[in-house]
C-alpha positions in Angstrom: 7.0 -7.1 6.4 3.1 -8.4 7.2 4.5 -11.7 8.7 3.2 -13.6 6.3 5.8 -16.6 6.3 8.0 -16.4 3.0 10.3 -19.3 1.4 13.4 -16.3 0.8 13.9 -13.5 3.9 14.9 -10.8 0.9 11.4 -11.5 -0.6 8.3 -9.8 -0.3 4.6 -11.6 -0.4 2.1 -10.5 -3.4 0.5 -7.9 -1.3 4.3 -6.3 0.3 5.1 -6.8 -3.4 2.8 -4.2 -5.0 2.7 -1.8 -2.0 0.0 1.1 -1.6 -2.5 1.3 -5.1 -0.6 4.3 -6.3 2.9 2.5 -6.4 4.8 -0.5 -8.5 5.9 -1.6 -5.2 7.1 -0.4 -1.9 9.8 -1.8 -0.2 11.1 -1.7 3.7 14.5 -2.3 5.5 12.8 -3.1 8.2 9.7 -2.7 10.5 9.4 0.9 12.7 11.5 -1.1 15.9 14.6 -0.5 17.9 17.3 0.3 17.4 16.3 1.4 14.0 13.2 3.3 15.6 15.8 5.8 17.7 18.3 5.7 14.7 15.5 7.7 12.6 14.7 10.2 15.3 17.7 11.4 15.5 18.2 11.5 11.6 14.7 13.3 11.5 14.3 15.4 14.6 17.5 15.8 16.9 19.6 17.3 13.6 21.9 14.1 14.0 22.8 14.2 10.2 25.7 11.4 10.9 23.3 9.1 10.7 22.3 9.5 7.2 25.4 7.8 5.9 24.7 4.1 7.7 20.8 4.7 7.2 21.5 4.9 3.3 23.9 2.6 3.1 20.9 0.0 4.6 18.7 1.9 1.7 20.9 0.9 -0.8 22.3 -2.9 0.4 18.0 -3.5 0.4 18.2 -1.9 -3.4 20.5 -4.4 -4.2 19.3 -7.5 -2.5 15.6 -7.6 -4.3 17.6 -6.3 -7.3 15.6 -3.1 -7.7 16.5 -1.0 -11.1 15.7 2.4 -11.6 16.6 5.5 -13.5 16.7 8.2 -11.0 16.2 8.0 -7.2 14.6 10.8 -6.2 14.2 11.5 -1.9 9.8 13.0 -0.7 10.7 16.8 -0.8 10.1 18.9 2.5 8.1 22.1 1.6 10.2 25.2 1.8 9.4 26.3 5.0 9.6 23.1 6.8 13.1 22.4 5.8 14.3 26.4 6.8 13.1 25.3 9.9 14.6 22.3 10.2 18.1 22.6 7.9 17.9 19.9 5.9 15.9 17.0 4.3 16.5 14.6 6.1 15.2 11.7 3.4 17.2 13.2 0.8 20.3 12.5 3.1 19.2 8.7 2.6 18.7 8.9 -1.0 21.9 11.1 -1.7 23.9 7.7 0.3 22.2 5.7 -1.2 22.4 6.5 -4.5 25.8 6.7 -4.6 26.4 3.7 -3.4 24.2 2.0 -6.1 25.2 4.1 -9.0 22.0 5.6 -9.6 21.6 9.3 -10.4 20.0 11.3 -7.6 17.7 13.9 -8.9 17.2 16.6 -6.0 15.0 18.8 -8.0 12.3 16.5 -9.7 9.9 17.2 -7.5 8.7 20.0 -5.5 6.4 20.3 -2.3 4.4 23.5 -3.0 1.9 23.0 -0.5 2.3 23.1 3.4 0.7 20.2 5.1 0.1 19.2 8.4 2.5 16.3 9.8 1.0 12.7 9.1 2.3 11.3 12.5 -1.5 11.0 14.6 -3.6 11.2 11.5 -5.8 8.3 10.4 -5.3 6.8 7.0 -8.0 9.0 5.1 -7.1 12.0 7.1 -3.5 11.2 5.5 -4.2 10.6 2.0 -6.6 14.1 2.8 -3.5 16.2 3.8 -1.4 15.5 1.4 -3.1 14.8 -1.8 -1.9 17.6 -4.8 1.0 18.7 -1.6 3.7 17.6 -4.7 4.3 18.6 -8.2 6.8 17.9 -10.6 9.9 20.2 -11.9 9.1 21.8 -15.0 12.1 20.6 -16.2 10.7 17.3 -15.5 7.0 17.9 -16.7 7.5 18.3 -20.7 8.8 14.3 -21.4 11.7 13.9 -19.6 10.4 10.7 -17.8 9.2 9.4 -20.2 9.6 5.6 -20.0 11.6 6.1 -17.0 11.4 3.9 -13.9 12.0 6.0 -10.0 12.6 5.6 -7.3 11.6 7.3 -3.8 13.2 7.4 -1.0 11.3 8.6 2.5 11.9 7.2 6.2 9.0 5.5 7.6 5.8 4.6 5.5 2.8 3.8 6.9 0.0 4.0 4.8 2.2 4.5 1.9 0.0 8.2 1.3 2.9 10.1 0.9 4.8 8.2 -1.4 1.2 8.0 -3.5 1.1 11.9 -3.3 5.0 11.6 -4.7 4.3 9.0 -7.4 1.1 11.1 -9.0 2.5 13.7 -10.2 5.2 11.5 -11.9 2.9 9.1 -13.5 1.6 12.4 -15.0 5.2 13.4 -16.3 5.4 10.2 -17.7 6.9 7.9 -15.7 6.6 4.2 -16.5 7.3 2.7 -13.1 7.6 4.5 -8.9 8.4 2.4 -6.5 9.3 3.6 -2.6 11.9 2.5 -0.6 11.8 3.1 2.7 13.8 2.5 5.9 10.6 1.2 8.2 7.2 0.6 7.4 4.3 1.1 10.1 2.2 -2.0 10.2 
């Protein structure tokens, strides 16, 4: 992803590897180019929901090729009023595919945005860990042990400086959660 060169083309250098500080890794399909660039619009902003089934199914051959485990995939949450407006959510399209094609339980209620933010596309990196830090909190159902132990993963669109994902992954840690990694379709560079 950083064009460092590797030995394996599944693989990830050290610093791909461990992804953002407050992830156990974060992993890309590819980088934010064609054709895979327009393929996301569409998914995201021109309501073109066919494409969540071959986006996820790329989610979920990357889950299997750097042999990621987990015990729930879980997709970033649009707040409330976001996804009235727009009719769905469009990264829990990806990890609804894709979890179903790698056997993994999706968990569509685990966390919850209960905080409006401002989008992240335009805003430097602080200005983006600014806006959405405390945006997510976990499920009740989820907060008193349930993850425990558990390893999960997230699945979101594009990451570019991994903030949302971190925002995500806080409140799990907090629930317990032994491992969060992201997966991702594109990642900014």
């Amino acid at each position: 992803r950083c064009g460092k060169a590797i030995l394996e083309p599944d693989m990830a250098c050290k610093t791909c590897h461990s992804g953002p500080e407050g992830l156990n890794g974060l992993f890309g399909v590819s980088g934010y180019e064609e054709p895979l660039r327009s393929c996301i619009h569409g998914l995201k902003y021109d309501g073109n929901v066919r494409l969540a089934e071959p986006l996820g199914f790329l989610l979920a051959q990357r889950f299997v090729r750097i042999r990621m485990e987990a015990d729930a995939i879980i997709a970033v949450p649009l707040h409330k009023d976001r996804q009235q407006e727009r009719g769905y959510n469009h990264a829990q399209l990806l990890a609804e595919v894709c979890a179903r094609q790698v056997g993994v339980p999706f968990h569509e209620h685990m966390l919850v945005k209960h905080r409006a933010t401002l989008p992240q596309v335009g805003l430097s990196m602080r200005e983006r860990h600014l806006n959405i830090a405390g945006a997510f909190l976990c499920a009740p159902t989820y907060a008193t042990g349930a993850l425990v132990g558990r390893t999960i993963v997230i699945i979101d669109d594009v990451a570019t400086t991994g903030a949302t994902l971190e925002a995500c992954a806080a409140p799990l840690f907090t629930a317990g959660a032994r491992e969060v990694r992201g997966l991702v379709l594109a990642r900014r560079m």
